[in-house]
Structure formats: C-alpha cells, structure tokens
N, C-alpha and C positions, 0 to 999 in steps of 0.2 A: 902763537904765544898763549902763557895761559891768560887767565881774567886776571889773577894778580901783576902780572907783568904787563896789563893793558890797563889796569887802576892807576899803575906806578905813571904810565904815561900821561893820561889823563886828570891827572889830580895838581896842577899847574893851571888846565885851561882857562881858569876862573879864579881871580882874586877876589880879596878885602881891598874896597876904596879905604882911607883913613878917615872916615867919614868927622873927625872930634866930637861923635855923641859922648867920648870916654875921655874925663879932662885928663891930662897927663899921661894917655897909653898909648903907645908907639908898639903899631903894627910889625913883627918882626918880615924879613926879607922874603920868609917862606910865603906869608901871607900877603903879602904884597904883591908876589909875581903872580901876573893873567899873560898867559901867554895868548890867550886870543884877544886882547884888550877888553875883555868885557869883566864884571865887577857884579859881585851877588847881592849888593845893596840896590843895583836899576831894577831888579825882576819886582819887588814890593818895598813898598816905604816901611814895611813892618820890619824888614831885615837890614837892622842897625845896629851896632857892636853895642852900643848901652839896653838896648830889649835883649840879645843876647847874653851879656853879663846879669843883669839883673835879674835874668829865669834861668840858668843854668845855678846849681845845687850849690855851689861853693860862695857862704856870703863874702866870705872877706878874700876871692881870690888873688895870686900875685898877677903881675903883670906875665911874667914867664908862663904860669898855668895857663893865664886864659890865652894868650897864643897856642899853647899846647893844646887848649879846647880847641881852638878856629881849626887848627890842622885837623885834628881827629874829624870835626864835623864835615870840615874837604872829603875828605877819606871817604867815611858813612856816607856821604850824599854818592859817592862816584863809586863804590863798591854797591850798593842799594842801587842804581841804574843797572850795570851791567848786571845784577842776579834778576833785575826783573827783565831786561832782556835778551840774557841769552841762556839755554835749557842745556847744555853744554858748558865743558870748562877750559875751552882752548879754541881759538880764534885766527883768521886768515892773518899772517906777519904785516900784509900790507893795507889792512883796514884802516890805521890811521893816516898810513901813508898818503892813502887817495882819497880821504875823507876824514880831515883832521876836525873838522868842527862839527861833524855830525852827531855828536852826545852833547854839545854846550847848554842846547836851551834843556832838555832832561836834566842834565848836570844844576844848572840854575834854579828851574823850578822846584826841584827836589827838597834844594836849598829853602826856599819858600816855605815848602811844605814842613821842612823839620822843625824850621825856626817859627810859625806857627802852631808847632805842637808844644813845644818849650814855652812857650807865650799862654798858652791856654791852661795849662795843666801844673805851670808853675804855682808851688807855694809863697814861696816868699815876700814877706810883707810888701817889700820896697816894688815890688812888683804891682800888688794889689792897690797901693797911694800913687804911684805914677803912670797906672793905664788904666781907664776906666770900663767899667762894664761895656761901654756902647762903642770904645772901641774894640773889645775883644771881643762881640757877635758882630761888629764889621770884620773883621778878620776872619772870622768864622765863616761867614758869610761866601768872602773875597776864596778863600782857599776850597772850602769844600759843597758848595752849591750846586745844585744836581745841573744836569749839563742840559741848556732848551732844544726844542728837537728844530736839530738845525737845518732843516727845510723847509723852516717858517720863518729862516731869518735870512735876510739877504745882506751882499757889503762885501768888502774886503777883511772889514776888523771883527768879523763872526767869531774871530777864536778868543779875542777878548772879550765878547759875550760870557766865556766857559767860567769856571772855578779852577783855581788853579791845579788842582787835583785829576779835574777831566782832563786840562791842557796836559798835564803832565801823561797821562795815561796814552794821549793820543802822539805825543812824540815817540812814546818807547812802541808803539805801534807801527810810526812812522820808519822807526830805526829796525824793526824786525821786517818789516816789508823791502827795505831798502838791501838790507844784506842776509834777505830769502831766510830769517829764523823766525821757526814757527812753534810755539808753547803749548803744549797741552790742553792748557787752561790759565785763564790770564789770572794774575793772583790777587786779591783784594791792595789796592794800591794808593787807597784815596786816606786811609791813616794809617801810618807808619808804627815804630817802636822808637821812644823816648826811649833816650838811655842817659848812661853817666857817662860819658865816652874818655873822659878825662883818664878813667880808670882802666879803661878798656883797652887791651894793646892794637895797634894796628893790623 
C-alpha cells in the first residue's frame, strides 16, 4: 500500500482525551477516537487543548476550526513519522496487520514534539500572560535535551533519561530496524516545521 493509504490507517491510533483545559469545547468524534486507547495528552503535560488553542495563529478560533486544527495536526504528526521512516513510498499490505501498534509511541511523541514547537515559537499575547518563561525552558529542556551517553547510565527507565526528541528518533530507528528500512542519511529530526495546518489540505 502506499504511505498515504497507511497514514489513512494510522491516523485513529491515538486520540484527544477531553481534557476541559477549553471551557465549553466539545471534542468532535473524529478526535476522540484512539483506537489503541492511548491519548496524546499521557505523552507530556505540555499537550493540552488550551496550550494548543492558545499558540496555534487563529485568536478568536471556532470550535469547528479548532477540531479541524486537532485533525490536520493527527495528519502532520503520522504523515512526518512515516516520511521519516520510510525512503520508499509503498509498503508491505500486511504491516499493520502484524504489527498494529508499532508507530503509536512515534506517532505520540511526535505529537510532543509539534505542540512544543507551537508553545515555543507562538506570538500570541494570551500565550505569553498564561506560560511563563520558566516554564517554556522546561519545555525546552523536556523536548529537546541532548541525549546522555547511555552507558553511563543504568535502570530500566534510561529512555526517560532522553529528550523527547532523542526518544523520538530512537523509535523511528527502532521501526526501520524492525521492518529491515534503511535511510540514506537520518534527517535532522529533533525540530520540525511549524505550520498553519488549519490552511493546509490534507
């Protein structure tokens, strides 16, 4: 199948919890479905619909747009995994068959990662009065921290040592090794492209 017909697949895996950071907005159904039960609000406490709304470009969004944002941003996170891990643009029919959760935590951290770039890089006043400096170099910090050399460090929970940015690189790593694709050259992966997605077609 191609990568778009394996985005279409995988763009479900992971919902919106209704977290009510957003008084009076109702998650539509697209957003709500996780087909693996897991939820892009567990991965960081940074990724909540109100730091979402509040740094994404549209001050006075409707409720319909910013649903139309959460999807597109589904989309971006799971289209941005599969171009970083596969050099190729069509895929064995039965990959997800046999290994349906194999992109969830890429898929999740990704999520991390975008909505930490949104956070950082936003203008918007209501932005700048409701997070404060110290916590957007914790963010900072949390998402893109160079990774310790992990032969120094012992445990089970070494990989939450990393930055989210290493974890993330080391999944898409984990998913080329596991279905033998191998890349050129790995691509700068630790900061993304902010966009306007709202505008953007699928």
């Amino acid at each position: 199948m191609t990568l778009k017909e394996t985005a279409d697949l995988l763009i479900n895996r992971i919902g919106y919890r209704d977290d009510k950071t957003v008084t009076g907005f109702v998650l539509n159904a697209s957003n709500l479905l996780t087909e693996s039960g897991r939820y892009f609000q567990s991965e960081h406490s940074a990724v909540t619909l109100q730091n979402i709304r509040d740094c994404q470009s549209v001050a006075k969004i409707s409720a319909a747009d910013f649903n139309s944002y959460l999807e597109v941003l589904k989309h971006q996170c799971v289209v941005q995994v599969l171009s970083d891990t596969f050099e190729r643009d069509t895929i064995d029919d039965n990959l997800l068959t046999y290994y349906p959760r194999a992109f969830d935590n890429a898929i999740s951290l990704r999520m991390v990662i975008v909505v930490a770039e949104l956070i950082m890089t936003s203008t918007r006043s209501n932005k700048i009065e409701r997070l404060s400096n110290e916590f957007v170099g914790k963010l900072n910090y949390d998402v893109f921290r160079d990774a310790p050399n992990k032969f120094a460090i012992r445990g089970a929970n070494y990989n939450y040592t990393l930055g989210v940015a290493t974890r993330y690189g080391f999944e898409i790593e984990s998913i080329r090794r596991r279905f033998g694709t191998q890349r050129n050259q790995l691509k700068t992966i630790t900061k993304g492209q902010v966009i306007n997605p709202i505008y953007d077609e699928l």
